[in-house]
N, C-alpha and C positions, 0 to 999 in steps of 0.2 A: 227650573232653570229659566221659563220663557217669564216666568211670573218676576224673578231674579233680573232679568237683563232689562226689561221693560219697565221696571222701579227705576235703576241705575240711569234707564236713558231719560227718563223723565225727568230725576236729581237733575243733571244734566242742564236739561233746556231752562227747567226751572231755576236754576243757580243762573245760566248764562243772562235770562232776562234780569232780574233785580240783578246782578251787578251791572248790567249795563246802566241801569237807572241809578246807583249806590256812584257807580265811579262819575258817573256824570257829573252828581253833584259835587265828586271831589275835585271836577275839574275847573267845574264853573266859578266853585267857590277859591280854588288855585287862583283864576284868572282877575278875579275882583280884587282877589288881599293883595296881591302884589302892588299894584295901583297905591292902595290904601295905605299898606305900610310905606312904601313911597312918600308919602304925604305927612307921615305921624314920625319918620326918621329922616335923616339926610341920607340919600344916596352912598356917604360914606360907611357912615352908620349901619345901614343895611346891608351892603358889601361884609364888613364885615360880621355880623350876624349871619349870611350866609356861609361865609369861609368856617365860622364856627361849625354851626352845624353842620357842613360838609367832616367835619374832621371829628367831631361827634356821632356821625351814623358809622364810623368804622365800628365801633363798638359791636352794632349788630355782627359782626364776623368772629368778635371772640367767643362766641359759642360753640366754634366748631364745627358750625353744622348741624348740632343738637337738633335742631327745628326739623330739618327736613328727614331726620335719622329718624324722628317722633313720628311724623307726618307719612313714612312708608308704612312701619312698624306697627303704627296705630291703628292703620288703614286697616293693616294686616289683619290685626287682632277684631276689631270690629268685622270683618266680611267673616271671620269665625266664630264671630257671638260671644268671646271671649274676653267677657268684658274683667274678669280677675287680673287675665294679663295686661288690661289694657289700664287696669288704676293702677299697675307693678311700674308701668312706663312712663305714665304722667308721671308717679311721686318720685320715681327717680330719674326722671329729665327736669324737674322744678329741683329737688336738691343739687345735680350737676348743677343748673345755671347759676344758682342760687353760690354756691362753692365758688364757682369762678368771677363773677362778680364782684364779689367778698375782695377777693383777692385783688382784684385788679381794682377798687374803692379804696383800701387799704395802700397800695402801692401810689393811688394818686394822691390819693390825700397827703402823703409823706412827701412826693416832688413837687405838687403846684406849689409852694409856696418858693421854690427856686425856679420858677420857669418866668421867661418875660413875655407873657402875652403879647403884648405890645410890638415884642421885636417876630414873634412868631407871627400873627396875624396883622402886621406892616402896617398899623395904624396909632395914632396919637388921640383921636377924639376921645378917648379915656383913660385914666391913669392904670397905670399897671397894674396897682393894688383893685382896682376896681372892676378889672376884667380878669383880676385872678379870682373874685367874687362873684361874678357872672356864670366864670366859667365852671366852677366848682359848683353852682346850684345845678345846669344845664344839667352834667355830670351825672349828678345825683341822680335828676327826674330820667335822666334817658338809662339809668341802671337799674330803675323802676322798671321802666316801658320791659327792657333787657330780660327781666324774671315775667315780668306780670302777663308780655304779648305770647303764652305760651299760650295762653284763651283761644288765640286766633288759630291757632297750631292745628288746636284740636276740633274747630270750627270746619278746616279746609280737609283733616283727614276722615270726617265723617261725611265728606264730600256735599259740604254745603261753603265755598269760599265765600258766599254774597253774605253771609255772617260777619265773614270776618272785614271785607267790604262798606259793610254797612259800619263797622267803627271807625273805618276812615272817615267816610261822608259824614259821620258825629262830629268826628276829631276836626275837618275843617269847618264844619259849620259855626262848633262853635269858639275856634280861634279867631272866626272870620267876626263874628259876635262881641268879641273883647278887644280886639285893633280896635275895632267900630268905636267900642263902648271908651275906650284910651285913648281916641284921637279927639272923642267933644268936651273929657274932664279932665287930661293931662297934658301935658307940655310932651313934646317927644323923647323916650328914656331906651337906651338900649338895654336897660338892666327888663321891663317891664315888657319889651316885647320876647325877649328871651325866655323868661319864665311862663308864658302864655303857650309861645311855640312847643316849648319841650315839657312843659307840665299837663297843656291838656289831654296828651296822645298817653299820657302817661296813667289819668286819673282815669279815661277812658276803659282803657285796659284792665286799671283793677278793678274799678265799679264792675266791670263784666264779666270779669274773673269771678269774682265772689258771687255773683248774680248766677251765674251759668254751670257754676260747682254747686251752688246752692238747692238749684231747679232743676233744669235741663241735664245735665251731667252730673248728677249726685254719684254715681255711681263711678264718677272714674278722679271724682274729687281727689286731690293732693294728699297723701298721707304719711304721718312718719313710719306708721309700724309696717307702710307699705314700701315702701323703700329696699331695693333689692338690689347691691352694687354689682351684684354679676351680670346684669343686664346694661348697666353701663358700656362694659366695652364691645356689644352689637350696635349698640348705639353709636359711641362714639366711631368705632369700626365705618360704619355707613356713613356717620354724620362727616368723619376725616374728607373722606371723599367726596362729598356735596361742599364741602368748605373750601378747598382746593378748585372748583368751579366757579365758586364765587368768587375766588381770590384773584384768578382769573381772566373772567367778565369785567372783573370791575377795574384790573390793568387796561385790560383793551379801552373799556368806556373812556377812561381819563387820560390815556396816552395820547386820543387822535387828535383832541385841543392841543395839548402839547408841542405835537409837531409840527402841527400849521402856525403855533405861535413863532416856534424857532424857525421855522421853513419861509414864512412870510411876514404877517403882523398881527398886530389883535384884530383890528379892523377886519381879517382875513379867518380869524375865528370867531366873529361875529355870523359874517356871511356864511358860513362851514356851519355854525350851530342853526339858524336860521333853517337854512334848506337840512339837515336834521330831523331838528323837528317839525318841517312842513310832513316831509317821507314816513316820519314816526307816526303820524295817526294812520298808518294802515296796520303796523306792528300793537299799538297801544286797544285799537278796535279787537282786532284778531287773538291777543292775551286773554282777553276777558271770556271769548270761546273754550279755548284751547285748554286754559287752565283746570276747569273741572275735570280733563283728563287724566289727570295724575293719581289723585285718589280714586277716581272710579277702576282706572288700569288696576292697581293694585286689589282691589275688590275684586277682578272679574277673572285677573291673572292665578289669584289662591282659589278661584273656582276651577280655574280651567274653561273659562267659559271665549274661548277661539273666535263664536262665531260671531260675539258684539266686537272685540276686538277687529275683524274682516268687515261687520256692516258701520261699525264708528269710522275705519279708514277712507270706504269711498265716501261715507258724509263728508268729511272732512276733507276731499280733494274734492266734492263739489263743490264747497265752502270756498277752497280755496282757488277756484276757476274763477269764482266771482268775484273774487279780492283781488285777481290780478284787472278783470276788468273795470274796476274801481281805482287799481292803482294806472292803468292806462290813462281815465280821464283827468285824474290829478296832473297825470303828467302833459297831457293836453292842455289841461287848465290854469298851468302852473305861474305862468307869467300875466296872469291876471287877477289869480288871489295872491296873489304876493303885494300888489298894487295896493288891494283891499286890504290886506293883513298890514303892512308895513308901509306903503308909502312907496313912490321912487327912490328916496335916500342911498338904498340899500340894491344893487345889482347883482341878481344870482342867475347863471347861468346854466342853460339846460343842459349841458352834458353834466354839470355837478348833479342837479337835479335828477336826472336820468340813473347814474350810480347808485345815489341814495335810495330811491326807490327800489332799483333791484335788488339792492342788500336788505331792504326788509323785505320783500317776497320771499328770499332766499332763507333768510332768518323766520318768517311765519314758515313757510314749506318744512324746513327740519325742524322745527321745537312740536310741527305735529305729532313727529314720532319721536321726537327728543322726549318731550311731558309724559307719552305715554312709554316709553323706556325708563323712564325714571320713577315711575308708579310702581312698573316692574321690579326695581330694583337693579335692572342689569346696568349699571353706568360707568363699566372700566373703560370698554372704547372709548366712551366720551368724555372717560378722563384722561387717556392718550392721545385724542383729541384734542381737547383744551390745551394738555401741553404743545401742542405743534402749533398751533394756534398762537398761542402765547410768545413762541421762539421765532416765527415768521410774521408776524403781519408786523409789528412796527421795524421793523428793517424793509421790509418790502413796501411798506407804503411812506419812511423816509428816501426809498431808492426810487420810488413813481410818483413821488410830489416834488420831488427834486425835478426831475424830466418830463412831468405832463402838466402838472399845474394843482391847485387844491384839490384838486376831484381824484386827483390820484393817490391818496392820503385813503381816502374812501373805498375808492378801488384795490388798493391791499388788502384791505378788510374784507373786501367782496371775495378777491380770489382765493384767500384763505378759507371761508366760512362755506364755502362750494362744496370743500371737502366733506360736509355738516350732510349736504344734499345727497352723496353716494352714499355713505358708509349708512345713515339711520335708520331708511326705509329699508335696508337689505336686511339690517340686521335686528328690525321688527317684523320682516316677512318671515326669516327665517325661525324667529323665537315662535310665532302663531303657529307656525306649522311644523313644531317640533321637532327638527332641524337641527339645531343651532349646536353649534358644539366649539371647545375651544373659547378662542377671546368674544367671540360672538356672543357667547351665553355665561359672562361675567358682569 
């Protein structure tokens, strides 16, 4: 067991470094290409290429959940050596996605050719026919990514994410590589950055698919005669419920521009995303920790093993003692890298700033035991959760952006997600120490 918990903590730390190094580069190289594509498209251009691909990563959610149904289940099977069960799960989570893709390829392929680009994505820089041609490759490659990132799947449930990591940092380096290499030989083409964006994450994916079923995971390799549809619906079972979270998540993310647009102006979700993403790198540092929690949880949890569970929690509120005092000095500092970052143009005021800030301490403090509740497997609270979440915060913070100003848009979202802060840690003290009983221990 000591030899067991001392392996798992080390995965751990080892995973935590190379991703910090892996995302780094995906950040850096974020920061450059945008510039660049800038310069290789018009501002129009790229707006819309963004809108696209925002309405293109839905995609990821028609799976149900599959991913992270794999990602417990797998974990599961791996912490019991069990690797029979665990080629039963890949080859019938690769035919699920495979099935549903199918379908939803078929269905698109039948409508694009009635749909108006043009009138959907509120631009003229290219003909309709020509962004029904766009749209329809994008499509394609991201139905690729859709089956193929199931690599990364099995990457994070053998509790190594900085794997699956490290195909991002490929993935932007070398999109960042092709703008490059398309802005010294080409004229600016929205067709050419399209295919770059959604085809390299895509090629990435398989090349390392077949690389890592080949090698490294021979043994859990994709197979027909392994295919077991009765295992589907534990799957899907599990996976419903992690899809419903992200469905979720991803209302809340997209409603808050929303509001401040209706409530104020764009100008006013400009300065709203701004201070954001100033607050966000204390959330976006802290993920990168946090995250190897999940599959390690599940490994430790089919042990029974309590006592890394009690010594990972106080690391992780030391961890996060220190992250508030990090997010203190941002907030002392904040009206001076802002200067640095942006210029005067742009005025963000400290009480927004201040919000922002406590809503990600509040959001790192619960996804401590959120990640590791969900390793678990126990996540119906925190899908009764989500729903109240869901039914309260954009009324509540159209009812406090109305009467305090933009900052109160944020502050709904804070008061709501507080609720994240009681219910998690009780109901991870209680599961460690055998306890738990009732909705606590679903």
């Amino acid at each position: 067991m000591v030899k067991e918990e001392s392996t798992r903590s080390f995965k751990i730390k080892k995973n935590i470094l190379f991703s910090l190094f892996f995302k780094g580069i995906s950040v850096l190289s974020s920061l450059v290409i945008v510039p660049m594509t800038l310069h290789y498209l018009t501002p129009i251009e790229y707006g819309v290429w963004l809108t696209l691909s925002s309405i293109m990563t839905w995609i990821t959610l028609f799976d149900i959940g599959l991913g992270n149904g794999l990602r417990n289940k797998l974990a599961e099977s791996l912490a019991f050596k069990d690797i029979e069960t665990g080629k039963v799960l890949v080859s019938t989570t690769f035919a699920l996605l495979f099935v549903l893709i199918g379908i939803f390829l078929i269905l698109f392929l039948f409508i694009n050719p009635f749909l108006d680009w043009s009138a959907i994505l509120n631009t003229s820089v290219e003909s309709s026919a020509t962004l029904n041609k766009i749209v329809l490759i994008v499509f394609i490659f991201f139905s690729f990514q859709f089956i193929f990132k199931i690599v990364g799947t099995v990457f994070i449930a053998d509790q190594k994410p900085a794997a699956n990591d490290f195909l991002g940092a490929i993935s932007s380096l070398l999109s960042l590589g092709l703008i490059y290499l398309l802005s010294l030989f080409t004229t600016g083409s929205l067709l050419y950055v399209s295919i770059v964006f959604s085809a390299v994450p895509s090629i990435v994916f398989i090349v390392t698919f077949f690389i890592a079923f080949k090698y490294q995971y021979k043994s859990l390799r994709p197979s027909f005669y392994s295919i077991d549809w009765s295992y589907g619906k534990s799957l899907i079972s599990l996976g419903i419920q992690f899809f419903i979270l992200q469905i979720g998540g991803i209302i809340l993310y997209f409603s808050s521009n929303l509001i401040v647009a209706q409530l104020y102006s764009p100008y006013e979700v400009t300065v709203y995303n701004i201070a954001y993403k100033y607050a966000n790198i204390i959330s976006m540092i802290c993920i990168i920790i946090i995250t190897p929690l999940w599959s390690s949880s599940t490994d430790a949890y089919h042990l029974k093993d309590w006592k890394w569970f009690r010594q990972t929690e106080r690391k992780m509120l030391v961890v996060f003692f220190f992250v508030v005092i990090f997010a203190t000095l941002l907030l002392l500092a904040s009206s001076w890298l802002y200067k640095i970052w942006i210029g005067n143009n742009i005025n963000i005021s400290l009480n927004l700033t201040l919000v922002m800030i406590v809503y990600n301490l509040c959001f790192v403090f619960s996804s401590i035991y959120i990640y590791m509740l969900n390793g678990i497997g126990k996540i119906r609270l925190q899908l009764w959760s989500s729903l109240f979440e869901a039914m309260f915060t954009i009324p509540l913070s159209v009812f406090l952006g109305k009467n305090i100003g933009v900052e109160g848009v944020m502050l709904g979202m804070l008061l709501v997600i507080l609720f994240r802060c009681i219910w998690a840690p009780i109901q991870f003290r209680k599961i460690i120490a055998e306890k738990a009983n009732g909705i606590w221990n679903k």
